[in-house]
N, C-alpha and C positions, 0 to 999 in steps of 0.2 A: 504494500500500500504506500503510495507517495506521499500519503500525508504526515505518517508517522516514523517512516527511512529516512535517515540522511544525506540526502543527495547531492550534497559538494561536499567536496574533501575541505579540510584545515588550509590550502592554499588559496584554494579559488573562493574562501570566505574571507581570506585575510584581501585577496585582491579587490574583493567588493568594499572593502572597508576601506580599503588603499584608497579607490575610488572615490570613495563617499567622503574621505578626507578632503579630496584635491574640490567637491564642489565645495565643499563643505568653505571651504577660503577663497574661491569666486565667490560665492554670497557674501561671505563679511567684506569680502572688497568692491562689489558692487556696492554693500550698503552703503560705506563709507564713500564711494562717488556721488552716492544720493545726497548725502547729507550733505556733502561739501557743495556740489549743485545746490540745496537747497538752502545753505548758508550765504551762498554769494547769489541768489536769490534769481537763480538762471533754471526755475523747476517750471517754463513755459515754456522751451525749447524742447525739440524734439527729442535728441539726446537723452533727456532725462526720461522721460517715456521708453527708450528703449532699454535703457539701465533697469529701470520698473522693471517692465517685461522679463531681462533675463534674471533681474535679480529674485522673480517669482518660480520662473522656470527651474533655478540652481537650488531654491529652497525645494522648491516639490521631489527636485533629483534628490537630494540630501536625504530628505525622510523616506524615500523608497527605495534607496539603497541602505540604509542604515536598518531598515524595515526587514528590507533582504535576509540582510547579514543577520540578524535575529531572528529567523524563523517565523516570525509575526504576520507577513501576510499568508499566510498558511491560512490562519483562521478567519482570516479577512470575504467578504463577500465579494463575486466575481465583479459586482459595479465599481466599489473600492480599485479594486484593480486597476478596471481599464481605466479609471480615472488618472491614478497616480500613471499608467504609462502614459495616456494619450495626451492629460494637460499638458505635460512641459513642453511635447511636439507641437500641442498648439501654439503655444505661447515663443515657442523658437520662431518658427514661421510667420509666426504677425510680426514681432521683431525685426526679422529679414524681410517681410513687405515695407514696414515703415522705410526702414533703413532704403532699399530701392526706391521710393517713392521720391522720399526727399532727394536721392540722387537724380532722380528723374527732373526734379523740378531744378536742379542747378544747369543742366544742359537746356 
């Protein structure tokens, strides 16, 4: 039964965690571009909307790799799931729309 087996080894758990690290400080360092945007009071530019964006994206990645790595979405419901995978992809892609957009309007 795959619920109750252990299905990664001690490596490929530690690599998820490795992972979940390296978002884990993209989040603190986008938040820290937020705030510093939002201290020099440039949070109406577009930039900062995309920093949002990924800075929600890297949070969502964080706790579902960190979810991973503890076994936890095991008990989780399959809407749970697709949510923690599909958000961040939405949320990457509107990111890279915006970002194309504004590039579109500088040419």
């Amino acid at each position: 039964d795959w619920k109750t087996k252990k299905v990664l080894t001690n490596t490929e758990y530690g690599l998820i965690f490795f992972v979940a690290s390296l978002f884990t400080l993209n989040t603190v360092y986008a938040f820290y571009m937020m705030v510093e945007l939002f201290v020099l009071r440039l949070r109406f530019i577009c930039i900062y909307n995309v920093i949002w964006l990924l800075f929600l994206m890297n949070l969502i990645r964080c706790i579902t790799l960190f979810l991973i790595g503890t076994n936890q979405l095991r008990k989780a419901p399959a809407t749970v799931n697709d949510i923690l995978i599909e958000l961040p992809l939405f949320l990457y892609l509107t990111a890279f729309t915006v970002l194309v957009q504004q590039w579109a309007r500088l040419n």
